[in-house]
Chimera marker file (.cmm) of the C-alpha trace (Angstrom):
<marker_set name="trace">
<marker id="1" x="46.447" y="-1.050" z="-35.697" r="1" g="1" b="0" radius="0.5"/>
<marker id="2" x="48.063" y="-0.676" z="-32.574" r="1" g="1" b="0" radius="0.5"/>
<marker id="3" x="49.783" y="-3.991" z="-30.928" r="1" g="1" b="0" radius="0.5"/>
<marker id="4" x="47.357" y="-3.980" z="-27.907" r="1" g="1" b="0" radius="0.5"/>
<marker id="5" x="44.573" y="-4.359" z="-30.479" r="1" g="1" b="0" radius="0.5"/>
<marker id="6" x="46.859" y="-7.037" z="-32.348" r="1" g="1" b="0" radius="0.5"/>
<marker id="7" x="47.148" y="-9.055" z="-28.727" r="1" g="1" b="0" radius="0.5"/>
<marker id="8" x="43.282" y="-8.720" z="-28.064" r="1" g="1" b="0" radius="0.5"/>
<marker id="9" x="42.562" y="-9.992" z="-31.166" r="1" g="1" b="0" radius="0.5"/>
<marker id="10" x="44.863" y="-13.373" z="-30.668" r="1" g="1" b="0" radius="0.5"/>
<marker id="11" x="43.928" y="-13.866" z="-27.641" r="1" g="1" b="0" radius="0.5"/>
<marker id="12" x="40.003" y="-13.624" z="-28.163" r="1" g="1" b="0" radius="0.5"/>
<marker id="13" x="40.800" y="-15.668" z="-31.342" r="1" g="1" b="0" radius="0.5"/>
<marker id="14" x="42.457" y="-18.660" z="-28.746" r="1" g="1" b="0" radius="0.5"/>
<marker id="15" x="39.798" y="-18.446" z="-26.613" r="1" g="1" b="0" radius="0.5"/>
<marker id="16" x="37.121" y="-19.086" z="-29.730" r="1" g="1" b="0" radius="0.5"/>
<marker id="17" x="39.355" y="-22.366" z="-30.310" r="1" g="1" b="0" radius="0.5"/>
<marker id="18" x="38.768" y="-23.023" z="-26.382" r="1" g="1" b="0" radius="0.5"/>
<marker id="19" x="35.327" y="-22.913" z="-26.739" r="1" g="1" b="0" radius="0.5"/>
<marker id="20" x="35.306" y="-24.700" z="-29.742" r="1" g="1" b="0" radius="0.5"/>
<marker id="21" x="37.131" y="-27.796" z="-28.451" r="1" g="1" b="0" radius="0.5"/>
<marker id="22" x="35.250" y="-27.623" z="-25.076" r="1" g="1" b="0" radius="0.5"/>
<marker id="23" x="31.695" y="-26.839" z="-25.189" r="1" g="1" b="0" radius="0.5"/>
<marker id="24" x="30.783" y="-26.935" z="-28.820" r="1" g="1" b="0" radius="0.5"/>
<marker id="25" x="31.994" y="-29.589" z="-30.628" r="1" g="1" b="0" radius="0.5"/>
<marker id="26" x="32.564" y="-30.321" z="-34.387" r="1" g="1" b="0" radius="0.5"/>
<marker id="27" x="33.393" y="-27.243" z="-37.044" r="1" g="1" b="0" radius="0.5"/>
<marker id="28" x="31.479" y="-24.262" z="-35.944" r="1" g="1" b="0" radius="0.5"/>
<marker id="29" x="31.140" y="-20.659" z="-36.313" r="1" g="1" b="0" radius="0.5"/>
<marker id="30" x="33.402" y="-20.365" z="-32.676" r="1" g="1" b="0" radius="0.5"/>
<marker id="31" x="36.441" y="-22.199" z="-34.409" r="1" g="1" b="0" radius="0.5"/>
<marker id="32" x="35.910" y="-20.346" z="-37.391" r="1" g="1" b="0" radius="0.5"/>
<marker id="33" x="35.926" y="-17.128" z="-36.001" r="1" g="1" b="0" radius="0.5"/>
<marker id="34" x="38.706" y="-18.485" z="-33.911" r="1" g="1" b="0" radius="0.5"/>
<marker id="35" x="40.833" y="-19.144" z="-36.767" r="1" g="1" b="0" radius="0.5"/>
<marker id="36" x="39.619" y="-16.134" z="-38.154" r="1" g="1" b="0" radius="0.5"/>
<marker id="37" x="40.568" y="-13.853" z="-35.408" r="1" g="1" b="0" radius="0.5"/>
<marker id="38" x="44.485" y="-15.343" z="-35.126" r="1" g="1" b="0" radius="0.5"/>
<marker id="39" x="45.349" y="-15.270" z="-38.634" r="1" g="1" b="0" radius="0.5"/>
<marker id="40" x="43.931" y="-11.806" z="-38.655" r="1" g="1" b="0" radius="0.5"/>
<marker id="41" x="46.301" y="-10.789" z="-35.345" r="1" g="1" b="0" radius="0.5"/>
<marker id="42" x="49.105" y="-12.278" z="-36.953" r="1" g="1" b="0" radius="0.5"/>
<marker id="43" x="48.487" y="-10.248" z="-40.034" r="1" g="1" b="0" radius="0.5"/>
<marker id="44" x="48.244" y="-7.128" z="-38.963" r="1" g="1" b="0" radius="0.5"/>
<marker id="45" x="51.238" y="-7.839" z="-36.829" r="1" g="1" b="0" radius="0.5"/>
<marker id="46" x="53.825" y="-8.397" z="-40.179" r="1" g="1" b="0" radius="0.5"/>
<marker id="47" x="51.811" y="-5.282" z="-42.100" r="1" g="1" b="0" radius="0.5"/>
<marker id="48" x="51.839" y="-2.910" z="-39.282" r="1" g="1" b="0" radius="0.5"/>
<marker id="49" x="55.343" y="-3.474" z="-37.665" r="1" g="1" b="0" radius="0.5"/>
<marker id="50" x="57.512" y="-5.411" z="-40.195" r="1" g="1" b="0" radius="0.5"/>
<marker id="51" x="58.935" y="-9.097" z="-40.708" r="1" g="1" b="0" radius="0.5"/>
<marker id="52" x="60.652" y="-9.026" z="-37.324" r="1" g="1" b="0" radius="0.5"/>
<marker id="53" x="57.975" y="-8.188" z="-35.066" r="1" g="1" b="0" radius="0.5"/>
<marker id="54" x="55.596" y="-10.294" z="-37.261" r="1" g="1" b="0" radius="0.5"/>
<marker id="55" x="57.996" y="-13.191" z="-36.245" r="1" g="1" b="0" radius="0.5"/>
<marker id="56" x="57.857" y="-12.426" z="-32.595" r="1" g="1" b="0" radius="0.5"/>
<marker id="57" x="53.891" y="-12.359" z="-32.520" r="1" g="1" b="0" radius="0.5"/>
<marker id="58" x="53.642" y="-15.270" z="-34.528" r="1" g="1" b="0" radius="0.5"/>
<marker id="59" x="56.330" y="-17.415" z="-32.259" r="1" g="1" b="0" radius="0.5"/>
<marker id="60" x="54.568" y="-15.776" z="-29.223" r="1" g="1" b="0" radius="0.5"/>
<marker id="61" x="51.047" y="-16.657" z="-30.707" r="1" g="1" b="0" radius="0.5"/>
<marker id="62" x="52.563" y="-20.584" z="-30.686" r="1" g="1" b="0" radius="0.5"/>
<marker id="63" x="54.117" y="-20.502" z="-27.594" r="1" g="1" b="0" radius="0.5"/>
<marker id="64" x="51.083" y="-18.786" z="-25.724" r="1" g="1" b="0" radius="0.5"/>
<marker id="65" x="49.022" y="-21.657" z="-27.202" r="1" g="1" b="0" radius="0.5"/>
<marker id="66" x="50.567" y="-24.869" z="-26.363" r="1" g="1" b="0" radius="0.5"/>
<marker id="67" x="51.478" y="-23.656" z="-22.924" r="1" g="1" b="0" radius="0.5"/>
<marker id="68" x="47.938" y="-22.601" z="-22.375" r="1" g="1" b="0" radius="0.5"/>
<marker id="69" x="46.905" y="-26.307" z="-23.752" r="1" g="1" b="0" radius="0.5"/>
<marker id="70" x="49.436" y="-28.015" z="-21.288" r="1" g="1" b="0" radius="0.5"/>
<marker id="71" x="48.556" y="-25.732" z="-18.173" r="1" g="1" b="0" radius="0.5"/>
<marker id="72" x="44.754" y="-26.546" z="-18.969" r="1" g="1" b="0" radius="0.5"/>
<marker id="73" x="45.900" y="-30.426" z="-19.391" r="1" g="1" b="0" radius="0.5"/>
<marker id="74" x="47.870" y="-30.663" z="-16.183" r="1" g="1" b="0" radius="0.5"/>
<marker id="75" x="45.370" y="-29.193" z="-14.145" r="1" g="1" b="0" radius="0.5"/>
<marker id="76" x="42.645" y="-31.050" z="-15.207" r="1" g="1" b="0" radius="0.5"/>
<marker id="77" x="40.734" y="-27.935" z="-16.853" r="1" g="1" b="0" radius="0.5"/>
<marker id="78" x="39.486" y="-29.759" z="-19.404" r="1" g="1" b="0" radius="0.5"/>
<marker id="79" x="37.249" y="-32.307" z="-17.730" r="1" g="1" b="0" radius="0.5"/>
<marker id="80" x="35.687" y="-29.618" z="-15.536" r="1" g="1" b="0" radius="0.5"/>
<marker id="81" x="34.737" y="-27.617" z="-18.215" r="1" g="1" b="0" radius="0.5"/>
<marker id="82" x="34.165" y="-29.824" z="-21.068" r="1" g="1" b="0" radius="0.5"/>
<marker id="83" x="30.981" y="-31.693" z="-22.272" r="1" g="1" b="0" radius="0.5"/>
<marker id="84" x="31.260" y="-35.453" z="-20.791" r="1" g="1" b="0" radius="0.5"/>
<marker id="85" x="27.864" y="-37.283" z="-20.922" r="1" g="1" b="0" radius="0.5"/>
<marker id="86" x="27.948" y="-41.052" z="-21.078" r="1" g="1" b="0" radius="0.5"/>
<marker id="87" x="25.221" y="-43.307" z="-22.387" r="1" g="1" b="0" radius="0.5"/>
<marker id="88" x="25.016" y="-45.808" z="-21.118" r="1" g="1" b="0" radius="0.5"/>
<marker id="89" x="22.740" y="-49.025" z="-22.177" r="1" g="1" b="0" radius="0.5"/>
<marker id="90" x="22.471" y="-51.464" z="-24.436" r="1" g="1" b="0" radius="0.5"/>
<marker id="91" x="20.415" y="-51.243" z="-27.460" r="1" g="1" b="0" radius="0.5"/>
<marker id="92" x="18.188" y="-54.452" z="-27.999" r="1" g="1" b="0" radius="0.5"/>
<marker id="93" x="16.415" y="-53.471" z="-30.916" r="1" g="1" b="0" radius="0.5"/>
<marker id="94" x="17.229" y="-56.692" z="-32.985" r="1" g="1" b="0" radius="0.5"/>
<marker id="95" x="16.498" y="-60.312" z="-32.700" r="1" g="1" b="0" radius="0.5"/>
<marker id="96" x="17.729" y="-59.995" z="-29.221" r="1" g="1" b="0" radius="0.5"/>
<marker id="97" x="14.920" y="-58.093" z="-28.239" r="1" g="1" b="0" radius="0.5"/>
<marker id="98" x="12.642" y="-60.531" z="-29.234" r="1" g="1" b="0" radius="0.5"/>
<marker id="99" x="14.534" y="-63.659" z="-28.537" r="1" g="1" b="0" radius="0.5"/>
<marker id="100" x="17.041" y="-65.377" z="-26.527" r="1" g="1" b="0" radius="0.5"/>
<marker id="101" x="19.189" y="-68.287" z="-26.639" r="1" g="1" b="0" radius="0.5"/>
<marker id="102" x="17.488" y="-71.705" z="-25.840" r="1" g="1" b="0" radius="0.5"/>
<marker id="103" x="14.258" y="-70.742" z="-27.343" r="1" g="1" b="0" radius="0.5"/>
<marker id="104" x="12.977" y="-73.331" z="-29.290" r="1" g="1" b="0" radius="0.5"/>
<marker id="105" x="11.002" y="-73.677" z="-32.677" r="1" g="1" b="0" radius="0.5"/>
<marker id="106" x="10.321" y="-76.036" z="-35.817" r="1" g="1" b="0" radius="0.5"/>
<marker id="107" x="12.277" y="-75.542" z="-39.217" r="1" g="1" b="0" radius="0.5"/>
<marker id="108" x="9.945" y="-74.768" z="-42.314" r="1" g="1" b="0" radius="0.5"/>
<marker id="109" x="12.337" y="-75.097" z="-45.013" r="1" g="1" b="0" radius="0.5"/>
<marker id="110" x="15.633" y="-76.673" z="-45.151" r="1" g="1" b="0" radius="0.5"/>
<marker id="111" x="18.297" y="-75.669" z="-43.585" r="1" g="1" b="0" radius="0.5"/>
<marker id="112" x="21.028" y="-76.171" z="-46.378" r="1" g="1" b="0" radius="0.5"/>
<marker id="113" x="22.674" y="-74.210" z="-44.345" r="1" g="1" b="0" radius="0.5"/>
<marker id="114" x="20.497" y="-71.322" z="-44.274" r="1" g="1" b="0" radius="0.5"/>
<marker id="115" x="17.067" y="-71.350" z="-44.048" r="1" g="1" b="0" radius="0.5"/>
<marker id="116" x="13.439" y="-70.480" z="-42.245" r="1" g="1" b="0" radius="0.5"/>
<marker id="117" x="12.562" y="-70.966" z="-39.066" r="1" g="1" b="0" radius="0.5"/>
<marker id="118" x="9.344" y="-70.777" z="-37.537" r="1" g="1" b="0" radius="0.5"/>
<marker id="119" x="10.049" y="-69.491" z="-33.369" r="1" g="1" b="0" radius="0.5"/>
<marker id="120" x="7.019" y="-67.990" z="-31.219" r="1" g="1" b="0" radius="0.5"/>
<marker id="121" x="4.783" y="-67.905" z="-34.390" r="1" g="1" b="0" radius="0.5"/>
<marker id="122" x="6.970" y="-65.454" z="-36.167" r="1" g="1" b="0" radius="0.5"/>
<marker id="123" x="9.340" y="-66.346" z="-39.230" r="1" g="1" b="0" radius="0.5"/>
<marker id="124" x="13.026" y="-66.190" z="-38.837" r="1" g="1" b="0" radius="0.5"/>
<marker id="125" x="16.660" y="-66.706" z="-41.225" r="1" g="1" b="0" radius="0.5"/>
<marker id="126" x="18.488" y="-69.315" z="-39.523" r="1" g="1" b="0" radius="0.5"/>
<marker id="127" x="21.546" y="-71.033" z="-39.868" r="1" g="1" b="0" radius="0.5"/>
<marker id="128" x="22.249" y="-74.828" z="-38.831" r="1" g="1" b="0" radius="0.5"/>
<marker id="129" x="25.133" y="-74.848" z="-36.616" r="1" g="1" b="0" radius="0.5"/>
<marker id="130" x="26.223" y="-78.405" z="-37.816" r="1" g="1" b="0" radius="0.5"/>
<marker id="131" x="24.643" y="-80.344" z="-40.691" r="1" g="1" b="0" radius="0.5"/>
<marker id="132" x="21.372" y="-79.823" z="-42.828" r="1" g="1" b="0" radius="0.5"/>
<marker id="133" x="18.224" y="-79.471" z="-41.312" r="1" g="1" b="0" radius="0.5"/>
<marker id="134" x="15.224" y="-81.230" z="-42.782" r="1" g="1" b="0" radius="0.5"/>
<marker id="135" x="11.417" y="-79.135" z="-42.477" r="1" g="1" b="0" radius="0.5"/>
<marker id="136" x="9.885" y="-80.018" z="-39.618" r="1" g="1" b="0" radius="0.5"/>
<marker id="137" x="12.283" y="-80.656" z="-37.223" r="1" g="1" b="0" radius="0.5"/>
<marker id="138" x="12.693" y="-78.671" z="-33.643" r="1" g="1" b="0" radius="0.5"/>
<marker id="139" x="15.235" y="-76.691" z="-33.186" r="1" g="1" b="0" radius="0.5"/>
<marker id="140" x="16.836" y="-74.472" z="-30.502" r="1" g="1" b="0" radius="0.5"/>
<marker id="141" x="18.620" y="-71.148" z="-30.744" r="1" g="1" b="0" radius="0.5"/>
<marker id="142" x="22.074" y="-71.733" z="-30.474" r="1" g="1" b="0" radius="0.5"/>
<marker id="143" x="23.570" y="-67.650" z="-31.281" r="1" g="1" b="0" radius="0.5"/>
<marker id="144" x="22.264" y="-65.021" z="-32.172" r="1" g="1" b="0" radius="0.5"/>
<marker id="145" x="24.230" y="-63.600" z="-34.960" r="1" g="1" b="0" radius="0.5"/>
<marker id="146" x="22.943" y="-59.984" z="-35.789" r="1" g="1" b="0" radius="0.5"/>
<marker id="147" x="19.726" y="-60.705" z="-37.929" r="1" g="1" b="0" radius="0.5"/>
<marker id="148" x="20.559" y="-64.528" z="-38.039" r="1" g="1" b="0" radius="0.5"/>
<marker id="149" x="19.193" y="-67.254" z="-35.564" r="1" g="1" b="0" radius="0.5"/>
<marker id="150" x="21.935" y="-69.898" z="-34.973" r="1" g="1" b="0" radius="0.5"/>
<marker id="151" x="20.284" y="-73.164" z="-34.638" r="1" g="1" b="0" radius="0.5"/>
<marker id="152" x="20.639" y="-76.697" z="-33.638" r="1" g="1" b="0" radius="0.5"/>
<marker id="153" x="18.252" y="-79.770" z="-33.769" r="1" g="1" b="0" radius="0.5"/>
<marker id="154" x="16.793" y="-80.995" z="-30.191" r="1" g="1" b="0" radius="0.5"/>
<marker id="155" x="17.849" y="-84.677" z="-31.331" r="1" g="1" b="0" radius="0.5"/>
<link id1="1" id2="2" r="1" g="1" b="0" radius="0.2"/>
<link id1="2" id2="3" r="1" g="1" b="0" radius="0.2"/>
<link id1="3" id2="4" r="1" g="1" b="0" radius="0.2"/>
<link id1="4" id2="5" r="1" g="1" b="0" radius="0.2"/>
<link id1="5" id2="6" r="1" g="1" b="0" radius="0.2"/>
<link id1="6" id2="7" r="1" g="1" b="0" radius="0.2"/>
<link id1="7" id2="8" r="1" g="1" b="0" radius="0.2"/>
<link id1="8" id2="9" r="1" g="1" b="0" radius="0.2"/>
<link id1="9" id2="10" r="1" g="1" b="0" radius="0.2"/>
<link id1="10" id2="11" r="1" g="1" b="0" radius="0.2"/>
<link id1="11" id2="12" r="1" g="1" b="0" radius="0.2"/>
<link id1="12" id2="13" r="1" g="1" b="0" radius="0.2"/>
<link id1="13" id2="14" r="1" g="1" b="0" radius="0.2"/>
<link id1="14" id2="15" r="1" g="1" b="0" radius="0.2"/>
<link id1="15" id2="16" r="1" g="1" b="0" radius="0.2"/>
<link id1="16" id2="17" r="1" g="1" b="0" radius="0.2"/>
<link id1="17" id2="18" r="1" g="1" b="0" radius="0.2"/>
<link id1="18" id2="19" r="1" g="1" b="0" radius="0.2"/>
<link id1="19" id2="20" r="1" g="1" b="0" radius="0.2"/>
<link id1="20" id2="21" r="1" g="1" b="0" radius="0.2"/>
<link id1="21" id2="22" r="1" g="1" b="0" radius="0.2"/>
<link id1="22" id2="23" r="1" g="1" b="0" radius="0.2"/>
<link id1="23" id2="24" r="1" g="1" b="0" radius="0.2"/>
<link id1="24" id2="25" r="1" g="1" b="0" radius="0.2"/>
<link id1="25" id2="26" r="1" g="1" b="0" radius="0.2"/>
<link id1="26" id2="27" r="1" g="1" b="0" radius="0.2"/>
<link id1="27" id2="28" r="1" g="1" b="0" radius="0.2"/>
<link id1="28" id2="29" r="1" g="1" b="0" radius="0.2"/>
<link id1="29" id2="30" r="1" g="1" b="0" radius="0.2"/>
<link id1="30" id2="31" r="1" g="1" b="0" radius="0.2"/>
<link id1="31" id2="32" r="1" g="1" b="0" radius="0.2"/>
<link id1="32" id2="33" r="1" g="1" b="0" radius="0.2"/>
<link id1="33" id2="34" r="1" g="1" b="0" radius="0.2"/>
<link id1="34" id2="35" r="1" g="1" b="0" radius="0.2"/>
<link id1="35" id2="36" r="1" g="1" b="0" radius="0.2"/>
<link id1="36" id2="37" r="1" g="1" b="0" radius="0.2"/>
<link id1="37" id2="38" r="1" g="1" b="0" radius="0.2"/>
<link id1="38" id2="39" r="1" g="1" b="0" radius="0.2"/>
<link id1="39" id2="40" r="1" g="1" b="0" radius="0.2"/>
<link id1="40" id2="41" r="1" g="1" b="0" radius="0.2"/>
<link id1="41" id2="42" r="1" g="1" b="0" radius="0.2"/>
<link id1="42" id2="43" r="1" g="1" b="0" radius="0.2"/>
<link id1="43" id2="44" r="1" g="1" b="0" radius="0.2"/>
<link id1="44" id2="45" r="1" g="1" b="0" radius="0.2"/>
<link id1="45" id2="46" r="1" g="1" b="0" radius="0.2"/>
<link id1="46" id2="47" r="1" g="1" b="0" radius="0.2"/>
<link id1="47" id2="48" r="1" g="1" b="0" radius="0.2"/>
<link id1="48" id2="49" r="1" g="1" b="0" radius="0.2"/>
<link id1="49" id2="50" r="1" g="1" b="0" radius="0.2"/>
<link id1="50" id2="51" r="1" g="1" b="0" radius="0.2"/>
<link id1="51" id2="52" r="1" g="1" b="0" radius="0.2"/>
<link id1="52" id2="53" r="1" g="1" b="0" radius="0.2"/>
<link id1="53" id2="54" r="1" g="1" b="0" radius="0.2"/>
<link id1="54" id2="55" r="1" g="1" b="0" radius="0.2"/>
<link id1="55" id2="56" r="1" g="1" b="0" radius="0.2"/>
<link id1="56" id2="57" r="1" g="1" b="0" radius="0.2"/>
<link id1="57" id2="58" r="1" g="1" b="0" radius="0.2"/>
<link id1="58" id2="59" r="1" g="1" b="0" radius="0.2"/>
<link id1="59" id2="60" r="1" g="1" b="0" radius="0.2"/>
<link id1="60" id2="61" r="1" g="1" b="0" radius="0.2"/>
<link id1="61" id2="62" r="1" g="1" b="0" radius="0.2"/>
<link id1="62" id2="63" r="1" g="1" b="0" radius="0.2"/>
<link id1="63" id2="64" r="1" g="1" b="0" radius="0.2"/>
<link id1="64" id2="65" r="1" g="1" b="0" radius="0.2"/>
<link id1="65" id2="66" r="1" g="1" b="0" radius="0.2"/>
<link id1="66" id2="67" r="1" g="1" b="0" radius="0.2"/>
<link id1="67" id2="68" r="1" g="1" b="0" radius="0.2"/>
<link id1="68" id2="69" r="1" g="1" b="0" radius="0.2"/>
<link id1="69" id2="70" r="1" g="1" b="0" radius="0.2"/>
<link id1="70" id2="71" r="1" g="1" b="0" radius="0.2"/>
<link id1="71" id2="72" r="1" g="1" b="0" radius="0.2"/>
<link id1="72" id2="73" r="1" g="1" b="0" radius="0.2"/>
<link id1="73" id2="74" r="1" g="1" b="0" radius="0.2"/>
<link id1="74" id2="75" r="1" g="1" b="0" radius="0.2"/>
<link id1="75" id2="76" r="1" g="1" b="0" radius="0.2"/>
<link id1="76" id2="77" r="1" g="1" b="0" radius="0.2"/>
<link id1="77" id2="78" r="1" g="1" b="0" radius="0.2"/>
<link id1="78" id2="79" r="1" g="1" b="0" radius="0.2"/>
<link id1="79" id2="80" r="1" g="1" b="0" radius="0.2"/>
<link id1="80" id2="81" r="1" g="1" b="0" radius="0.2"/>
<link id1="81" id2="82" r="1" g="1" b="0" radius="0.2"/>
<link id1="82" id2="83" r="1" g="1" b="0" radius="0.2"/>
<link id1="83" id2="84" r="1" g="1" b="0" radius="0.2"/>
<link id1="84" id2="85" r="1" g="1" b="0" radius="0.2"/>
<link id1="85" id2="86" r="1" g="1" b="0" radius="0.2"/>
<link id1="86" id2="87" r="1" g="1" b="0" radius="0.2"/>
<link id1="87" id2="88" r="1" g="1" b="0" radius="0.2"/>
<link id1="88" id2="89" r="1" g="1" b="0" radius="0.2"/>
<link id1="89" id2="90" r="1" g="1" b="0" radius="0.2"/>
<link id1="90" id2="91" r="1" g="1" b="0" radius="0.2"/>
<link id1="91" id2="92" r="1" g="1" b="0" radius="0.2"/>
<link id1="92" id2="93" r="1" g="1" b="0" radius="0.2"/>
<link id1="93" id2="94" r="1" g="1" b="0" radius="0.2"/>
<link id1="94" id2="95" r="1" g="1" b="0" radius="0.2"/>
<link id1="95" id2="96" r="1" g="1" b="0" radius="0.2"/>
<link id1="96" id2="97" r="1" g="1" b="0" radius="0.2"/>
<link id1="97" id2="98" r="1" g="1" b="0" radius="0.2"/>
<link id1="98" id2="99" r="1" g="1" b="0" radius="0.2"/>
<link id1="99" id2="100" r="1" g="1" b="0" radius="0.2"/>
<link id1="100" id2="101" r="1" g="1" b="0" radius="0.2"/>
<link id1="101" id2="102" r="1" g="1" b="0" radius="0.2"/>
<link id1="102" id2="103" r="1" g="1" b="0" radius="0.2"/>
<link id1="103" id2="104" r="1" g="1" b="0" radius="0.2"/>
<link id1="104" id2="105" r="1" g="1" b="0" radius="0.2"/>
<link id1="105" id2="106" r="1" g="1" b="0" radius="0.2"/>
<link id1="106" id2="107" r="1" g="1" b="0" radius="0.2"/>
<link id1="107" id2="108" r="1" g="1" b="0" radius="0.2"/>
<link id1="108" id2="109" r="1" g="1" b="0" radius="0.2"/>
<link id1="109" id2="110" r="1" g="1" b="0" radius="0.2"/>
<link id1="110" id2="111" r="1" g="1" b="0" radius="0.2"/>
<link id1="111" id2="112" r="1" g="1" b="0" radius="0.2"/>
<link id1="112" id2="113" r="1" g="1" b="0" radius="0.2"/>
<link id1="113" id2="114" r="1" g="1" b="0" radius="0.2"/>
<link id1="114" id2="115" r="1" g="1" b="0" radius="0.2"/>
<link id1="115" id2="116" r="1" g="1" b="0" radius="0.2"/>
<link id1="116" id2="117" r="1" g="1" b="0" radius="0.2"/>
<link id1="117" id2="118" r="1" g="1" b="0" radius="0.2"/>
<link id1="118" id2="119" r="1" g="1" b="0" radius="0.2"/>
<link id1="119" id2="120" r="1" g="1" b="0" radius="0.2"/>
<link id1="120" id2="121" r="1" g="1" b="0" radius="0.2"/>
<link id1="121" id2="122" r="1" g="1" b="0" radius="0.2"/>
<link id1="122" id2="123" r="1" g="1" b="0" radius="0.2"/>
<link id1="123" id2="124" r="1" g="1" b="0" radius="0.2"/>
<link id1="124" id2="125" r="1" g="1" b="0" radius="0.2"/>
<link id1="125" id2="126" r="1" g="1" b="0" radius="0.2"/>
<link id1="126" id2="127" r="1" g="1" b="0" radius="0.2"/>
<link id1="127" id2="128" r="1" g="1" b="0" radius="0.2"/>
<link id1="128" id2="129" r="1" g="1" b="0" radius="0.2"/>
<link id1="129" id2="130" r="1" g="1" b="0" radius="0.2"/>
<link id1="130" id2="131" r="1" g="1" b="0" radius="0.2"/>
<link id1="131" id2="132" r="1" g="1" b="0" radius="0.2"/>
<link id1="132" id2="133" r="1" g="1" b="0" radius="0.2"/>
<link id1="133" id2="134" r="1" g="1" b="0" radius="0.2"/>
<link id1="134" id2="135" r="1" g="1" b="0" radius="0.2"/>
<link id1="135" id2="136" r="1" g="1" b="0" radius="0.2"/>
<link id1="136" id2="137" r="1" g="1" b="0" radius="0.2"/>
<link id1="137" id2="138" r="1" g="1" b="0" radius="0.2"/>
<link id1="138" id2="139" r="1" g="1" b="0" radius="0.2"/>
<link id1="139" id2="140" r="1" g="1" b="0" radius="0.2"/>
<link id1="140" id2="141" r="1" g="1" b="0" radius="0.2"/>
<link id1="141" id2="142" r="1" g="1" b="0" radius="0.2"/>
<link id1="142" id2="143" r="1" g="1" b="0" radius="0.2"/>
<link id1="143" id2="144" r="1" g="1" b="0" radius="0.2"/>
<link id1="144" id2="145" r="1" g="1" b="0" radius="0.2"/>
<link id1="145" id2="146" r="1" g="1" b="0" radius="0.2"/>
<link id1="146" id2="147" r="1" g="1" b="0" radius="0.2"/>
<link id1="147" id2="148" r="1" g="1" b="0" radius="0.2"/>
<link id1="148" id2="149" r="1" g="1" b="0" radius="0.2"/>
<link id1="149" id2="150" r="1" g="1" b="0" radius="0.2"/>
<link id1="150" id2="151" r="1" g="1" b="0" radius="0.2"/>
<link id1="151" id2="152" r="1" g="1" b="0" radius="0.2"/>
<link id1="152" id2="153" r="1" g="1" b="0" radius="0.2"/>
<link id1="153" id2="154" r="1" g="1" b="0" radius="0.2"/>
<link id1="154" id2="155" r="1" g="1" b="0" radius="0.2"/>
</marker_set>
């Protein structure tokens, strides 16, 4: 294999890593092949010309690839060709999204210090936020607490 063929074969293997880190992300078939493609450059290089050269290509292989990484980082390459899409928003699919703080209800069991709450005619775990809780007493939502009401008596 001749040495051009050896380069061309590093070289498309860096850029498969490019593409890899940039525009497709997590393992895939471009890092692979990537990986793939170097290790088979570097090969060839020690089988077809010796330990020596195999040394060179392999320190050049290195060298070619962090300075590419730290031209691409100083001039900002990355963000203009990688993948950056924010969400933004704020999921409200708990309690929070039927509920808020200072809604008020009536305990049906005990709060001792967990117990039921009845709040907009729907049943709800809540916690006292001070002492026990007798049934039948109104209460108010004091935190919400992931799937927990927080509550406190109106006294």
């Amino acid at each position: 294999m001749s040495l051009t063929a050896i380069i061309i074969l590093i070289i498309l293997g860096i850029l498969l890593f490019y593409v890899e880190f940039l525009i497709v992300p997590g393992v895939t078939v471009a890092g692979i092949a990537g990986a793939i493609l170097v290790i088979v450059g570097v090969f060839y290089g020690y089988k077809e010309y010796g330990v020596p050269t195999g040394h060179y290509i392999l320190g050049a292989t290195a060298i070619f690839s962090i300075f590419s990484i730290v031209i691409m980082l100083r001039t900002k390459t990355w963000e203009k060709i990688a993948l950056d899409t924010k969400i933004e928003g704020k999921s409200s699919t708990g309690l929070e999204a039927e509920l808020s703080i200072g809604d008020q209800g009536e305990t049906v069991t005990r709060l001792n210090p967990y117990g039921k709450v009845q709040i907009k005619d729907k049943f709800y775990e809540a916690k006292s936020s001070s002492s026990f809780i007798d049934p039948k007493i109104k209460v108010e939502i004091k935190k919400i607490d992931g799937s927990h009401l927080i509550v406190k008596p109106l006294n």
